[in-house]
N, C-alpha and C positions, 0 to 999 in steps of 0.2 A: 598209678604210681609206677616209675620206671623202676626195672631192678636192678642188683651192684653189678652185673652184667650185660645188662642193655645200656645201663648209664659210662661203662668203661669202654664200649661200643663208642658210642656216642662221643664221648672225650676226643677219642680215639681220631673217630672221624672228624671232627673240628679238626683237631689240627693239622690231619692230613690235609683239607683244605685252605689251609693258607703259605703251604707250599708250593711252589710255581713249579722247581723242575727239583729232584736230588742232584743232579752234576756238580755244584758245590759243594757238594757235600762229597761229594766219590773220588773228584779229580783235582789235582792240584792248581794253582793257577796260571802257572806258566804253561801247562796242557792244553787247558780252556783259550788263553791266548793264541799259542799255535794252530787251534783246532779254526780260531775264527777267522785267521788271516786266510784261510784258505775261500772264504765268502764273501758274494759281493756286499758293497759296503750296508747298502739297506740293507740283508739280511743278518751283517753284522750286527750291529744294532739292536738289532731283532732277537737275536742270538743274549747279546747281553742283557737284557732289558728280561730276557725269558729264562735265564741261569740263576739270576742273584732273587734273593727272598724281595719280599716287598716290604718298604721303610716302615708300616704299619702291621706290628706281627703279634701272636697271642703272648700271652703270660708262659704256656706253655711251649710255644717255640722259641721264645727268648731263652728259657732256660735251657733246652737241647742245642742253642746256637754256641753258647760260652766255649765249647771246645772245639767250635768249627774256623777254618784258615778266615779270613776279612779276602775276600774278593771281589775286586775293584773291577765295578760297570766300567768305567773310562779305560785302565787298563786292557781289557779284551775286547773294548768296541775302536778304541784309537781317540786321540785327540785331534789327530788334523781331517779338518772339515772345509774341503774346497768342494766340491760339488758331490749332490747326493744326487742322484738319477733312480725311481725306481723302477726303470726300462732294464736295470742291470739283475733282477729279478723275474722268476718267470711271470706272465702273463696272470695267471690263473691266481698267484699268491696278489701281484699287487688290487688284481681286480676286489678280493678279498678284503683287505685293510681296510678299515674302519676310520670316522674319525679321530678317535680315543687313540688306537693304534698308531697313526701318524703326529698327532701330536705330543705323545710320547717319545716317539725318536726324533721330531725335531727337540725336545725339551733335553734329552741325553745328551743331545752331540751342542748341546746351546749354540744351536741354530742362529738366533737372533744378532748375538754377537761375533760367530765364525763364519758359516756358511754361505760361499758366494752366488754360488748356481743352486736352484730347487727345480730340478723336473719331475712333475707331476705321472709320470709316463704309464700307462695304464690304471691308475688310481678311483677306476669309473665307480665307487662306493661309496665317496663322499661326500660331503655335502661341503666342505670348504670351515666348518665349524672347528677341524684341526691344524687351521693355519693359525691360531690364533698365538700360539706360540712363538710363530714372526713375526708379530702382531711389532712398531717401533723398530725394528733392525735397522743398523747402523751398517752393515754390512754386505746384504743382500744387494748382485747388481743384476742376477736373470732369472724371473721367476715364469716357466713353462709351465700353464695352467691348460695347455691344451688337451692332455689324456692320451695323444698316442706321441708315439715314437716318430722318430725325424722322417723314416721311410713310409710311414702311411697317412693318410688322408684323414683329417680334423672331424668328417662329417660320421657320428656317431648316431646309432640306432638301437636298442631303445636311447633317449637322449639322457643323460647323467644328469644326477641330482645335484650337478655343483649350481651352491645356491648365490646369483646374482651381490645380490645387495649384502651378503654377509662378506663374501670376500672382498668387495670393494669398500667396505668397514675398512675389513686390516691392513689394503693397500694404502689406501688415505693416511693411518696412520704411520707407513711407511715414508713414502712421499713428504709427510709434513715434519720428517724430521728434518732439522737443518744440518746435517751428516748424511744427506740421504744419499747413498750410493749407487740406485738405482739405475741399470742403462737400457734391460730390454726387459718387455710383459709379451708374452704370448698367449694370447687367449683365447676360449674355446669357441669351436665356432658357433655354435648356439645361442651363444650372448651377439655376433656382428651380424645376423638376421632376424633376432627376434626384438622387441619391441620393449627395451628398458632403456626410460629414460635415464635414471643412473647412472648406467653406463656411458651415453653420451654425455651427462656432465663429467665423470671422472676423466674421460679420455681428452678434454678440454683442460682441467685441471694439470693433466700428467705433461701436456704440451707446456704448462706456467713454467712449469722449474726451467731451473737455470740452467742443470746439467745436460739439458733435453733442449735447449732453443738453438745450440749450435751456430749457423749463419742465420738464424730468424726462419727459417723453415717447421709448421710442421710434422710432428711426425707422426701424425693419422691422418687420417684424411677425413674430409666431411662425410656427414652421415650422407645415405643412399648411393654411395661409390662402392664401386663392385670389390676395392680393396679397404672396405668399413674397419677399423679395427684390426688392421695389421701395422703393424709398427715396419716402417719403411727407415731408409738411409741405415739402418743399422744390422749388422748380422748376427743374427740368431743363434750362432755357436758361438763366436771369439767375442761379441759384442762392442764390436770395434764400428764409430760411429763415421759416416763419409761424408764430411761438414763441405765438399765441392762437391756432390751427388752424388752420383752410384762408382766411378770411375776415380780409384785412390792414386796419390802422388807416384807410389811403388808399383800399380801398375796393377793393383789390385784391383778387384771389380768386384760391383755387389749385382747379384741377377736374384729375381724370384721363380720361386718355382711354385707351378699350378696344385701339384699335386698334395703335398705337405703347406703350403699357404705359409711359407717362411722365406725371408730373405735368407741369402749365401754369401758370402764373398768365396773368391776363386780360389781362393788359399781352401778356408775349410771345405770348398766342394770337393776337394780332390780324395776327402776323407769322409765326407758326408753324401752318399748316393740315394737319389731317392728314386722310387718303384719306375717314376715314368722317365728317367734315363736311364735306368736296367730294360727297360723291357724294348725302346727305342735301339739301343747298341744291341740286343740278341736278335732285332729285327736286321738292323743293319749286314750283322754277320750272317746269318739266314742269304740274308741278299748276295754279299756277294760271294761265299760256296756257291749256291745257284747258277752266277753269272760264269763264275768259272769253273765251274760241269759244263756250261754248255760253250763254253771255248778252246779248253783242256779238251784233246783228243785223245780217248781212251785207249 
């Protein structure tokens, strides 16, 4: 039998576990808001989501809540939701996140119905079981399931647990909405070498829609093509489709690049560099200092 001191222990401790952070409790709101515009938006998010009590709470924290300020998640995470990236996070944190964890802050910022852009950007911990939250979006036109960032290379070691057949669930039922706003899928490259079938049906399927047939072109290509599972004619930043091929009215142009396995048009390359034209132009310049060392008479 517990005693009135181990049981007041005890008490004690419940309810300190079903507090998430005291910051509500210590700071006012409009503090908490300030504090979190200062962070990128996933960890805003994150931020909120980790401040406020959770919707299921004891007898005995509902009583201690009654004379605490109401502090509004939406309030210090934001309402406007055009693109979430968690590349704008360090490395090590998004490697971290769970599936529970991401579909969380998609379910906060209701994803389904605002969010246009989702980049998965270093997210290598999931298994894809927290998309489900996009699961129907009306909204959604660029979903980057590749795991890195625009500057580095798709090909991943050890190989991430995103799992095939579960995420082409929620895509399907994206796709089959008739609102579907979808323009660009970038996907990882582990699924355009390895051997699901699945995936070659849904990449047939994603060519049906209407918003995607453009001039009747297209936009994957057959299976065993060395560009399997890249979505072509279309760019990967602005998602701006080139229904006359890669070469736009304005003069724009779409080119791919080896390195990151995404289309570009010219416009966003001027703001999108990836590793292997950084490292081509500091050759370049190398070259010619060299050439004129050795013309330049000292």
């Amino acid at each position: 039998m517990l005693s009135k001191s181990n049981k007041r222990r005890r008490i004690a401790a419940d309810a300190c576990t079903t507090i998430i952070c005291p910051l509500y409790d210590l700071l006012p709101e409009k503090m908490l808001e300030e504090v979190a515009s200062f962070l990128a938006a996933p960890s805003r998010v994150l931020f909120a989501i980790a401040i406020t009590p959770p919707s299921s709470i004891s007898p005995y924290h509902m009583i201690m809540a009654r004379s605490r300020p109401n502090v509004s998640r939406s309030s210090i995470a934001g309402n406007e939701w055009h693109t979430l990236d968690f590349g704008d996070v360090e490395k090590e944190l998004a490697a971290k996140l769970s599936d529970d964890d991401i579909s969380k802050v998609l379910l906060h910022i209701d994803a389904a119905n605002k969010l246009k852009i989702l980049r998965l950007t270093n997210c290598s911990n999931m298994t894809g079981a927290g998309l489900v939250s996009l699961s129907g979006s009306t909204s959604i036109e660029l979903i980057d399931l590749s795991l890195v960032g625009a500057h580095q290379s798709p090909i991943l070691d050890p190989k991430p647990p995103l799992d095939c057949d579960l995420v082409l669930t929620i895509l399907d039922s994206i796709i089959n909405q008739g609102r579907c706003q979808l323009k660009h899928l970038q996907f990882p490259h582990m699924w355009r070498g390895g051997d699901y079938d699945q995936f070659n049906e849904f990449l047939e399927r994603y060519d049906e829609m209407d918003e995607m047939l453009g001039d009747g072109r297209d936009v994957f290509v057959t299976f065993g093509d060395m560009y399997f599972g890249i979505q072509d004619y279309t760019c990967s930043e602005c998602t701006q489709y080139y229904s006359s091929g890669r070469d736009g009215e304005d003069g724009n142009a779409l080119y791919f690049c080896n390195t990151c396995e995404r289309y570009h048009c010219t416009q966003c390359s001027a703001m999108v560099e990836c590793q292997t034209v950084r490292t081509f132009c500091v050759w370049i310049a190398y070259l010619i200092l060299f050439v004129l060392a050795q013309v330049v008479p000292t």
